[in-house]
N, C-alpha and C positions, 0 to 999 in steps of 0.2 A: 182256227181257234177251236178247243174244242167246243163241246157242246155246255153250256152253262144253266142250270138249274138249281131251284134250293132247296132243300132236302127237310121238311119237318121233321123234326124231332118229338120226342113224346117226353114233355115235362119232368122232371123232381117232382113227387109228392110233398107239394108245399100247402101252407093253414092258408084258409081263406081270410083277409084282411077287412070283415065285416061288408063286404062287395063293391069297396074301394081298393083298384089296383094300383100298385105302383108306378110308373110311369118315366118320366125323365132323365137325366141324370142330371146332378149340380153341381158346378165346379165351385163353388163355396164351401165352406169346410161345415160340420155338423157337429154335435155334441155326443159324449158318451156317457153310459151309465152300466152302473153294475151288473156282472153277469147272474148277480143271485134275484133281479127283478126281471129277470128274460118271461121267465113263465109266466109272470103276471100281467104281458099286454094283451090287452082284448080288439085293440084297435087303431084305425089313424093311420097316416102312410109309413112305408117304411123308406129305409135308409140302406142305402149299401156302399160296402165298404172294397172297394178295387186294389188288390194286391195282399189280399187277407184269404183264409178259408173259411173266416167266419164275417159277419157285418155287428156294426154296431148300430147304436139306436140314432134316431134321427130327432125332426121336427113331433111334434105332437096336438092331434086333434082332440080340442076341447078338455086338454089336460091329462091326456091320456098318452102315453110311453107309446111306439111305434112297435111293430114286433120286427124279429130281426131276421133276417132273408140269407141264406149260406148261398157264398158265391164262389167262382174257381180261383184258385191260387196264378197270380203271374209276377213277373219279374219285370222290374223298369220302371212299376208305374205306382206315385207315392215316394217316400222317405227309405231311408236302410232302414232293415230289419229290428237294428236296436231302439231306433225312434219311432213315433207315432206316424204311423200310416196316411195320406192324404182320405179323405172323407167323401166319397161320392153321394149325394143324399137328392132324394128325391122330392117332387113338389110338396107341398102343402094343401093342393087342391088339385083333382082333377084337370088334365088340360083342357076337355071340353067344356068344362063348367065356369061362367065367365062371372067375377065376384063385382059382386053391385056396386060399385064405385066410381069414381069419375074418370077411372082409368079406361072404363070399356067403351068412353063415347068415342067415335072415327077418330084415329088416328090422322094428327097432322101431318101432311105430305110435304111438309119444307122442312128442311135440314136445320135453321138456324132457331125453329121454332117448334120444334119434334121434342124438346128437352125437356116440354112444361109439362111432366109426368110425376105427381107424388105417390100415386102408388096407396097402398092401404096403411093405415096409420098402426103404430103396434108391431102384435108380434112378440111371439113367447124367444126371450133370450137365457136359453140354458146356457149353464157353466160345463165344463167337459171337467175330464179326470184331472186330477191337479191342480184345480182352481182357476185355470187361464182361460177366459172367453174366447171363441172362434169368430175376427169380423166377418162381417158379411159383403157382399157387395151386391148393390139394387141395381135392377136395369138401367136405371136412369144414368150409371158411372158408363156404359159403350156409349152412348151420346156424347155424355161428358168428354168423354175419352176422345172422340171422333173428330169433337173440335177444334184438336191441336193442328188439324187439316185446312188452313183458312182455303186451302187451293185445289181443287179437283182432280187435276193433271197430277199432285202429287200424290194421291193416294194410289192412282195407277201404277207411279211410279216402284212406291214400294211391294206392288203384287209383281214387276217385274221382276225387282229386287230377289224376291224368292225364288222364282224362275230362274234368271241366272245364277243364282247357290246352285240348281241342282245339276252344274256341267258336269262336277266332279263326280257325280252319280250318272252320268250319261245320257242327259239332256241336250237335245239336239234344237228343240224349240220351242217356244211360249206362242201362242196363239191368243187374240184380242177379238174376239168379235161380240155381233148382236144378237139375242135369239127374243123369239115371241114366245111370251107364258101362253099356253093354249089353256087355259081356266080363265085368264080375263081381256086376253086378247094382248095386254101391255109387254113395254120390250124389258128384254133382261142384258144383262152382261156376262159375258162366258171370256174367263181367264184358263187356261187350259196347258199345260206344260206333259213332257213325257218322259221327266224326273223320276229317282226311284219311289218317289212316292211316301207315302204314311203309312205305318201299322196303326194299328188301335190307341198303342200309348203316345206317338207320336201325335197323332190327331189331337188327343185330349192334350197333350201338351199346348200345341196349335192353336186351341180352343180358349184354352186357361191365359194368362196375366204375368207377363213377367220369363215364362220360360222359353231359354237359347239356349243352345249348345255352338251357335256360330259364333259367339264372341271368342271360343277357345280355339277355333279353324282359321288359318291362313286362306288369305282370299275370299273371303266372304262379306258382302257385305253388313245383311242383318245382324244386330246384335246385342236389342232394349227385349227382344220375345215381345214386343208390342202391335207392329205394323200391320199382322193382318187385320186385328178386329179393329184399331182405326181408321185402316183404308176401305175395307169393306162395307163399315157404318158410317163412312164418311158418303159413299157411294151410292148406296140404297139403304134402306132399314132392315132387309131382312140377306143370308145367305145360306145355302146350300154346298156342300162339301164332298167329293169322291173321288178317292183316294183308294190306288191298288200300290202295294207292295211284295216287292217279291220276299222280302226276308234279307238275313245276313247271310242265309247258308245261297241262298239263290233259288232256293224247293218251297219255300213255308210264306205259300202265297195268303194273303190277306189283302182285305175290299173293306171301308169302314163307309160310311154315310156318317154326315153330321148337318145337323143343320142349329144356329144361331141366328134368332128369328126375334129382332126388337118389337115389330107387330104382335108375335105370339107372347109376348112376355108381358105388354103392355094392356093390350085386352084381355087377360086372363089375371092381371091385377098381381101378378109376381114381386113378392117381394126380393128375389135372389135370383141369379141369373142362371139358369137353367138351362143343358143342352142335349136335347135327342140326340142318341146316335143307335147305329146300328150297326155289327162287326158280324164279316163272314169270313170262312175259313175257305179254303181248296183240298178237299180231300178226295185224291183221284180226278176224274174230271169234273166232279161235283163240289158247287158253294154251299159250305150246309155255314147256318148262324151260329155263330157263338153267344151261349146262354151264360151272360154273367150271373143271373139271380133264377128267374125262371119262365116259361113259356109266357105268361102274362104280363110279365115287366116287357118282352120283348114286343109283344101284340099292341100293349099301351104307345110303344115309341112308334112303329110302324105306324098307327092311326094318329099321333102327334106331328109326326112328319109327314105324311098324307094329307093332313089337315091345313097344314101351314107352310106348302111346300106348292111349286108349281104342278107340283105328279098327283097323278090321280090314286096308282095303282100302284102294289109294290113290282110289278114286270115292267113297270116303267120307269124307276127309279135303279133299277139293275140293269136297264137299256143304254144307262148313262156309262157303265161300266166297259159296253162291249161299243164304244165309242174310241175308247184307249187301249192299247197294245197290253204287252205284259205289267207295265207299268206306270205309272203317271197318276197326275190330281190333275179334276177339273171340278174349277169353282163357277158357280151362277150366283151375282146379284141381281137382286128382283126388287119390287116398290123400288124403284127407284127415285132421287129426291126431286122435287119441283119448285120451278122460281113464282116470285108473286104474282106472275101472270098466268098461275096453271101449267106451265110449259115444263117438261125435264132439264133439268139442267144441263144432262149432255145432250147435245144435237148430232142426230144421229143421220140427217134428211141432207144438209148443205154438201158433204161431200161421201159419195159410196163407198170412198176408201179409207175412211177417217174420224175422227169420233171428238167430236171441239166441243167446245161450251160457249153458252151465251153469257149475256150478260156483261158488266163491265169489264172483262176481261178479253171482250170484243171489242177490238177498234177498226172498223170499216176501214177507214181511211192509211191505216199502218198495212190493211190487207191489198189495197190498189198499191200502195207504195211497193210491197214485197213482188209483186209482176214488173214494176217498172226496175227494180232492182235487188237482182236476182243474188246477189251476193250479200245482202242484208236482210235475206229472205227470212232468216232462221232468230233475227234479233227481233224481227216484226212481226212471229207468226207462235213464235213456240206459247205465247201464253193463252191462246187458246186453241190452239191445235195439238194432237195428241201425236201425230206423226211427227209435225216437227220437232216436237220436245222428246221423242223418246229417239230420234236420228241423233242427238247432242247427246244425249243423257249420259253414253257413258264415253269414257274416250278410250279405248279399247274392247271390242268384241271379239268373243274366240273366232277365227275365221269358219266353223261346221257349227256354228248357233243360230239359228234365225228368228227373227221376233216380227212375225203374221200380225197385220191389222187389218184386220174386213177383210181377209181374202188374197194380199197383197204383201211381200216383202216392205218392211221399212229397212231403208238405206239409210248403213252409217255414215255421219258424216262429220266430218273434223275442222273447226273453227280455222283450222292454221290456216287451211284453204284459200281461205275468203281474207287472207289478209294479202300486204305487201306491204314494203321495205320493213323488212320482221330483222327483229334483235332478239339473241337471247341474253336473260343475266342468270344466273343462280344465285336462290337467295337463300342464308343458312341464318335458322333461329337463330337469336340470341343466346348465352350462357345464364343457366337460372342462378337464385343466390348461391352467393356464396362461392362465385366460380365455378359450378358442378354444371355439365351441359344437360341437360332432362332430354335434349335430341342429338345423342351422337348417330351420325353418318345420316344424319338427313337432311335434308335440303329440298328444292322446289326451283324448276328449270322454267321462269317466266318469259312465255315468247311472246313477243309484244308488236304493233305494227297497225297501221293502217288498213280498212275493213276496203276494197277495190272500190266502192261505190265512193269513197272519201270525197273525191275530186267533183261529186253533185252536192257536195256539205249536209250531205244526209247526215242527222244528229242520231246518229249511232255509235256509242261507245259501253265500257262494262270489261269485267274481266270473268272470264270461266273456269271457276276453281269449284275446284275436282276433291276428290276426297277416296282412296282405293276405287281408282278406276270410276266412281259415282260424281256425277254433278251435285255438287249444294247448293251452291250460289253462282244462279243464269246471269251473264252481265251483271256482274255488279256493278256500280256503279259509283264510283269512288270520289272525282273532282266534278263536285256541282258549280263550275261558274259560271259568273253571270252570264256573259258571251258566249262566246263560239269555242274558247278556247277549250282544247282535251277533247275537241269533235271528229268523230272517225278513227278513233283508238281502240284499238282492242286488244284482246289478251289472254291466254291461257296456260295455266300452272297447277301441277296436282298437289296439294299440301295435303299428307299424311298426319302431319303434326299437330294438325288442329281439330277437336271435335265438334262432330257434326251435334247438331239440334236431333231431338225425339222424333220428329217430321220431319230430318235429313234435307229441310228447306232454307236452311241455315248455321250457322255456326255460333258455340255456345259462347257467350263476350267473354273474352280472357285478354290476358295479358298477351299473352302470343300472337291473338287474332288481332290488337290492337296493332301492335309492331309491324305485323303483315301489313294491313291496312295502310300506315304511316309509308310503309318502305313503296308497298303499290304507290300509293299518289306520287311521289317522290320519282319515281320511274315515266310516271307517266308524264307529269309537268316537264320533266327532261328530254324525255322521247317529244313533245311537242316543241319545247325550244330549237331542239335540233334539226328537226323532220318538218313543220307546217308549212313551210315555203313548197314543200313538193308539192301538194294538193291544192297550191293557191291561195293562201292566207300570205299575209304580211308577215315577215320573218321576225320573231320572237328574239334571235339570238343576243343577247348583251344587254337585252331590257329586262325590266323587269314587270310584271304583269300586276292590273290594279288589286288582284288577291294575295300574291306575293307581297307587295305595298305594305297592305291592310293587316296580314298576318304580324308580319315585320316589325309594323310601328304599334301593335298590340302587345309585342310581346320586352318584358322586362329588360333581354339585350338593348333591345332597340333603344329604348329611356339611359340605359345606361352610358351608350355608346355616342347617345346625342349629347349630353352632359358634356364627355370628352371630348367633343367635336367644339361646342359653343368652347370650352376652356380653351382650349387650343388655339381656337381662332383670335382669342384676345391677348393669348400669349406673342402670338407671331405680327398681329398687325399692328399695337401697340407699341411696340418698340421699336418697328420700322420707321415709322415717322418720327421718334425719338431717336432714331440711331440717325440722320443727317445731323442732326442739330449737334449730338454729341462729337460726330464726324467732324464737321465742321470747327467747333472748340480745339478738337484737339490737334489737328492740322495746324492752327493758329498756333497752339501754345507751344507746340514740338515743330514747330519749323515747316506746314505744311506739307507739301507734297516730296519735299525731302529730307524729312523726318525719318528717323531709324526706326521707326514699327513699321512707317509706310515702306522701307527700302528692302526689306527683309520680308515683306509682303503676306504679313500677319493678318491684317486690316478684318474684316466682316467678318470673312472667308477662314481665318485660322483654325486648321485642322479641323475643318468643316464643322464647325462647333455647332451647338443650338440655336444661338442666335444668327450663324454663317448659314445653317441650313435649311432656317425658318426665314430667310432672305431669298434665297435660291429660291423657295417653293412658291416664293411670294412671286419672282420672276415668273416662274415658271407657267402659273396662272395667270398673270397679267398679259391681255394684249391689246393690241391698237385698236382703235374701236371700227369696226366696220370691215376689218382683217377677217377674210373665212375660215373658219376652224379647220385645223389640221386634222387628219383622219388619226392620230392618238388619241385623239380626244376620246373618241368612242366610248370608252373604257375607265375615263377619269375620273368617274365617283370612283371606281373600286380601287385605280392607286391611290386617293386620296386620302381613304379612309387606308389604308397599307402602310403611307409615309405616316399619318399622323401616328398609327398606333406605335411607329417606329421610332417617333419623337418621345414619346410619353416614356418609352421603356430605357432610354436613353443610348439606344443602338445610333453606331455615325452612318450614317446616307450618305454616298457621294453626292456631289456639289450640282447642282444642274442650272443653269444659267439661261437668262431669254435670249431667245433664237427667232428673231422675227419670220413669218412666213416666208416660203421662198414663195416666186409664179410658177405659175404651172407651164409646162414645157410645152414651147409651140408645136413640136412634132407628136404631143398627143392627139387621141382619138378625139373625134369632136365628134358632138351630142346627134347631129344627123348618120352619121357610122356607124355609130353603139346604136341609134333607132333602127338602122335599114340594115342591121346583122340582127335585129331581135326581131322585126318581119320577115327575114332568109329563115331563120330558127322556129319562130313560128309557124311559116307553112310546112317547114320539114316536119316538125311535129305534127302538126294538122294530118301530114299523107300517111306520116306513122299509125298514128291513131285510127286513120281511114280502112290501112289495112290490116289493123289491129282487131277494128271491130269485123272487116270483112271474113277474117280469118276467125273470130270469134261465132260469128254467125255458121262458117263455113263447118267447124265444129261441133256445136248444136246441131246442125242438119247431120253429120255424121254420128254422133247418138244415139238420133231418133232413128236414122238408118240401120246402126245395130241394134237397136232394139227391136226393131220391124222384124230386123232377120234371125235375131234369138228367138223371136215368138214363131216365126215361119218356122225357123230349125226346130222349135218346142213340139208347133203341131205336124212336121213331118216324124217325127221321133216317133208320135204316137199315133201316128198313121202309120207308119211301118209294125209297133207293135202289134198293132190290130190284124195288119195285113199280115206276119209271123204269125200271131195266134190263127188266125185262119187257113193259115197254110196247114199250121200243124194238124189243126181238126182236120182238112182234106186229107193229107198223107195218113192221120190215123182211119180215115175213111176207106180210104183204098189198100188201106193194108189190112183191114178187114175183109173187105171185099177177094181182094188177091188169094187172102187165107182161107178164107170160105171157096173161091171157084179154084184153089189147089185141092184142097179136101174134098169137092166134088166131083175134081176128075182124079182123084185118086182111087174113088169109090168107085167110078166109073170104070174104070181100068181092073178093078178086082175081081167086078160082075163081068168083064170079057174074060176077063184068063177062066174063072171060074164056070162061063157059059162054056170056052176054048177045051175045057178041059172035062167036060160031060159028054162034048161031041167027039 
C-alpha cells in the first residue's frame, strides 16, 4: 500500500465569525434568508450549504443572522438543481461548551431508560423562503427510533443485512468482533465488511433518515434507509464510521469519518441532531481533506470527533483506514448499553467465539437441552446467541461470502436438516378483489416435517419464514394447544409476498399474512393427524382433536348444522314407530301379507323413498346390545352427517339394510401373535437404532477427524509458506553471494592477464 499521509492545506481567506468557529454538520434542514442581508451579519454560527457554491443562512445567536461560508460545488448530494437544495447547517453552540441544563448530568447507561432526554426548552424557529417551516428532529427521535429493536440480536442482524448488499460490489466478508476503547478501558463493537464502501454523499446519506437507493435493486435486502441508525443506537449510544471508496471510475479514491454520537449530542444540550464528519481525497499517493467551507470548520470536526470518539489523535483515526484494503467500511460501537444490574447487555466472557445476551432471553435450562439434543440446538439457542442466529438468518449464502465472529467462521445452516419425514406443499396467494391476482407467479414451497429430536417430545415446533433470502419470523409458532398436540413440527418457506415489519422481526398484519397464517395451521394440524404415530403419540387419524371440537362447535356452521341434525332425527324416528302400526292396518285392510302393494313389493322400501331410506338408516344404526362394533364404524359420525345432508336435499340413497355382526374367523391372528411379532419388531428396531446411533457417533468422530486435519493441513500450508519464504531469502542470499565471488574472480583474472602482460 502506498504510503499514506495528509496533506495541509492553507485555507480560503474567510471573516472571522466573532471567535466562534463553525463546527458540525446537521442533517436537519435550516432556514434561508435574503441575499441582500448577507453583509449585514456580524455574528453567530454559520450554516452550510452542501451541493451549492454558495451557503445560506443558518441558526442565529441572540438574534443575530449567521454569516454565510462558500463552499465547493458537488453533484449527488441534496435535491436537482431546479429545487431547493438539502441544508447542512451547523451547531448552535460550540461542541466543547456544554449548556447548563439537565441534559449534561451523566448519561444513563440502560437502553430503555436513555430516552428521558428533553433537551433545552425553545429555540428560534425561522421561516425559510416561501413561507414553509423546516422540521427539525431532536436527539431524543435515534432513541426513539432505536426502540423499534425490542431485540438485540436483531439490530446485528440488520448491520449484517448491509454487509451482504455489498456482494454485488465485491464483498467477500463481514467481520463481528470486540475491540477495547483504550481512553476507558470499556469494550466496543467492530462490524467490518470489504464492500465498495461510501463516498462522502453516500455516508451523509447513511447518516440521514429515510434514504435508499436498495429498495430499487434486485437482491437486496434493505429498503426503509432506516436500519443503520436503529441498529446501531439500539446497540450502544454512540458510533463511529470509516468508509473508503474507490469511485465509479475505480481511480477517485475517497475515505470519509463520521461519527453519530447520542452521548455528544446529549451533554452538549443539542437541540438537532448533528454529525461530524470528515472527507479525504487521494491525490497521487497522498490523502489531502476535503475543505467543504474552510480550514476551521474542518479543525472544529477533527477536535469534535477527537473528543467524543474512542481516538485520541487524528493519526489514529486514519489508522482505522490502513486496517482495510482499497475498499470497505468499518463501523465501532462504543458505550455500549447496560442491564439493571450494571452489566452490558451483550456478554462478551461466556463464549470466546460468540457474542449472546443475558437476561431474559437467557434460558439455562433450554442451553443444557440444546447438548442433549443436538438437532434442536438452533430452536434453543438462537435467542441469545448470536452465532446461532446468524447460522439460520439467511437461507441462502453466496458460497465466496463469509460472515467472521470473534475470529471464527459461522456455519450456514439449514433447518430442513434437522427435520424428517419432510413434505412439500406450495402454497399460492389468494386472488385480491375483484378477481385480479396482486401475486402473479408467486408462491411459497412449505417443507414441513418432524425436528429428529421428535421422538424425546422435545416441545419444539414453529415455522421459518424467510423473506428474500432474510429470516423474519424464527419458529413461529402457529398452533398453541393445550397438549402435546403439533409437538416436533417444523417448517420452512420463503414468502416473498408478504412484508416484512421496519425491524424485519416481523410481518406487517395483512390480509395475506392472515391467509398464510390460517393455511400454515391447516398444514400443520394435517401433518400431525397423519405423521404423530411415527414419534410415539397415539394416532390422531379419524378423530378429531378437543380444539378442533372447540373451534367447530363455536362456529356458526356448527349451530346450523346441529339444528339439521336434531330435525332429522325426529323426522326418521318418529314415523318409525308409527310406520308398524300403520303396517300393521294396512295388512289388515288389504288382505295382509298378500295384498297387492305387499306382492309388488312396494312396501317401506319403495323406490327407496324418504321414509324407505330414513328406515334403512335406522337399521343401519341399530344393533344388538353387547354386539362389538364393526370396524365401519370408525368413521360413522362423518357418513352420518353425509346421509343426513343427503336426505334433506332430497337425493335417493341406496337402501342399506341390518346386517348383524358376523364372528370373527377362527384362523385369525390372536392377541399373543400380534403381541410376540410386536416384541420380534421391537428388538429389530431396538438394534436399528443401536446402529443408528453407533453410526451416528461414528460420524461425529469423523468430523472432528476432519477438522483436526483441515487445521493440521491449515498449519502445514503455512509452514511450508514460511519454509518457501525462507528458502527464497537463502537463494536470494547465495545468488548474491555467487554474483559478488563471480565479479571477484573476474577482477582477479584481469589483474593476471594484465600482471601476464607487463611481464
Amino acid at each position: 500500500m502506498d504510503e499514506i499521509r495528509v496533506k495541509q492545506e492553507n485555507p480560503p481567506p474567510t471573516t472571522s465569525l466573532n471567535g466562534i468557529k463553525p463546527s458540525v454538520i446537521d442533517l436537519c434542514s435550516s432556514d434561508e434568508e435574503d441575499d441582500d442581508n448577507a453583509d449585514n451579519n456580524n455574528g453567530g454560527d454559520a450554516s452550510i450549504l452542501v451541493g451549492e457554491k454558495r451557503a445560506r443562512s443558518g441558526a442565529t445567536v441572540n438574534n443575530t443572522p449567521a454569516k454565510r461560508v462558500a463552499v465547493e460545488e458537488e453533484e449527488g448530494f441534496g435535491q436537482s438543481p431546479e429545487e431547493e437544495r438539502a441544508i447542512v447547517a451547523l451547531p448552535a453552540t460550540p461542541c466543547n461548551v456544554v449548556r447548563p441544563s439537565s441534559s449534561s448530568t451523566p448519561s444513563c447507561k440502560q437502553f430503555w431508560k436513555a430516552g428521558d432526554y428533553e433537551g433545552t426548552s425553545g429555540g428560534h424557529w425561522e421561516v425559510s423562503a416561501g413561507g414553509f417551516d423546516h422540521v427539525r428532529v431532536h436527539p431524543k427521535f435515534l432513541h426513539s427510533n432505536a426502540t423499534s429493536h425490542k431485540w438485540a440480536l436483531g439490530a446485528f442482524a440488520e448491520l449484517l443485512d448491509n454487509a451482504l448488499d455489498e456482494v454485488h460490489s465485491g464483498a467477500t466478508y463481514v467481520n463481528v468482533n470486540m475491540l477495547n476503547n483504550k481512553k476507558d478501558g470499556s469494550r466496543m463493537v467492530l462490524i467490518e465488511d470489504n464492500g465498495g464502501g461510501m463516498n462522502p454523499e453516500k455516508m451523509r446519506h447513511c447518516m440521514s433518515l429515510g434514504y435508499s437507493a436498495k429498495s430499487k435493486l434486485a437482491n437486496t435486502i434493505g429498503q426503509y434507509g432506516n436500519g443503520f441508525k436503529t441498529s446501531t443506537m439500539r446497540l450502544g449510544a454512540d458510533v463511529i464510521v470509516f468508509s473508503r471508496c474507490p469511485g465509479k471510475d475505480g481511480n477517485s479514491f475517497t475515505q470519509t469519518i463520521g461519527l453519530l454520537s447520542y452521548t455528544f449530542l446529549k451533554s452538549t444540550g443539542k437541540e438537532d441532531i448533528v454529525v461530524p464528519m470528515l472527507d479525504y481525497e487521494r491525490k497521487g499517493s497522498e490523502w489531502s481533506p476535503i475543505l467543504r467551507s474552510s480550514l476551521s470548520d474542518w479543525n472544529k470536526n477533527v477536535e469534535t470527533i477527537l473528543q467524543w470518539s474512542p481516538f485520541s489523535t487524528e493519526d489514529e483515526l486514519l489508522c482505522q483506514f490502513n486496517l482495510m484494503k482499497q475498499h470497505g467500511t468499518r463501523i465501532i460501537i462504543y458505550n455500549l448499553w447496560e442491564d439493571d444490574q450494571g452489566r452490558l447487555e451483550l456478554d462478551f466472557d461466556t463464549d470466546p467465539h460468540d457474542i449472546q445476551l443475558r437476561g431474559v432471553n437467557r434460558d439455562e435450562k433450554s442451553i443444557s437441552m440444546a447438548t442433549q439434543y443436538p438437532n434442536s440446538r438452533h430452536f434453543l439457542t438462537y435467542k441469545h446467541s448470536l452465532r446461532s442466529y446468524v447460522s439460520i438468518l439467511y437461507l441462502r449464502v453466496p458460497p465466496e461470502f463469509r460472515i467472521i465472529l470473534r475470529g471464527r467462521d459461522v456455519e450456514h445452516h439449514n433447518i430442513v436438516n434437522d427435520m424428517m419425514h419432510t413434505d412439500q406443499i406450495t402454497y399460492r396467494p389468494k386472488e385480491g378483489p375483484g378477481g385480479q391476482s396482486n401475486f402473479a407467479n408467486m408462491s411459497a414451497v412449505v417443507t414441513i416435517g418432524f425436528v429428529k429430536d421428535a421422538k424425546h417430545h422435545v416441545d419444539v415446533q414453529g415455522f421459518n419464514v424467510y423473506h428474500k433470502n432474510r429470516l423474519i419470523k424464527p419458529f413461529w409458532r402457529i398452533w398453541n394447544a393445550a397438549g402435546s398436540q403439533g409437538r416436533g413440527i417444523i417448517g420452512v418457506l420463503e414468502a416473498d409476498f408478504v412484508e416484512p415489519a421496519h425491524d424485519k422481526q416481523g410481518f406487517e398484519r395483512t390480509t395475506v399474512l392472515s391467509r398464510l397464517e390460517t393455511r400454515l395451521l391447516i398444514m400443520q394440524k394435517t401433518y400431525w393427524r397423519l405423521n404423530c404415530h411415527k414419534i410415539g403419540y397415539v394416532s390422531a387419524q379419524g378423530k378429531k382433536s378437543v380444539k378442533d371440537s372447540e373451534d367447530r362447535e363455536s362456529s356458526p356452521e356448527y349451530a346450523v348444522s346441529t339444528r339439521k341434525r336434531a330435525a332429522a332425527s325426529t323426522s326418521f324416528k318418529t314415523p318409525t314407530t308409527a310406520a308398524e302400526k300403520f303396517e300393521s292396518r294396512t295388512k289388515v285392510s288389504r288382505g295382509g301379507k298378500g295384498s297387492v302393494r305387499d306382492s309388488k313389493g312396494v312396501g317401506s322400501s319403495e323406490k327407496n323413498g324418504k321414509h324407505g331410506n330414513t328406515s334403512s338408516k335406522f337399521n343401519k344404526r341399530a344393533k344388538p346390545r353387547g354386539s362389538p362394533p364393526a370396524v365401519e364404524d370408525i368413521n360413522s359420525d362423518a357418513d352420518s352427517e353425509d346421509d343426513l345432508s343427503g336426505e334433506e336435499n332430497g337425493t335417493e340413497l341406496p337402501e342399506k339394510s341390518f346386517e348383524p355382526p358376523k364372528p370373527r374367523s377362527t384362523d385369525s391372528r390372536t392377541l399373543s401373535q400380534l403381541e410376540q411379532e410386536n416384541e420380534t419388531l421391537k428388538e429389530r428396531l431396538n438394534k436399528k437404532e443401536a446402529v443408528y446411533l453407533l453410526l451416528q457417533e461414528e460420524l461425529r468422530r469423523e468430523k472432528e477427524l476432519r477438522k483436526k486435519l483441515e487445521a493440521e493441513v491449515q498449519r502445514t500450508k503455512d509452514e511450508l509458506e514460511e519454509v518457501k519464504k525462507e528458502q527464497e531469502s537463502l537463494i536470494d542470499i547465495f545468488s548474491e553471494d555467487r554474483d559478488r565471488r563471480d565479479k571477484e574472480e573476474e577482477d582477479l583474472r584481469n589483474k593476471l592477464e594484465e600482471a601476464r602482460g607487463r611481464l
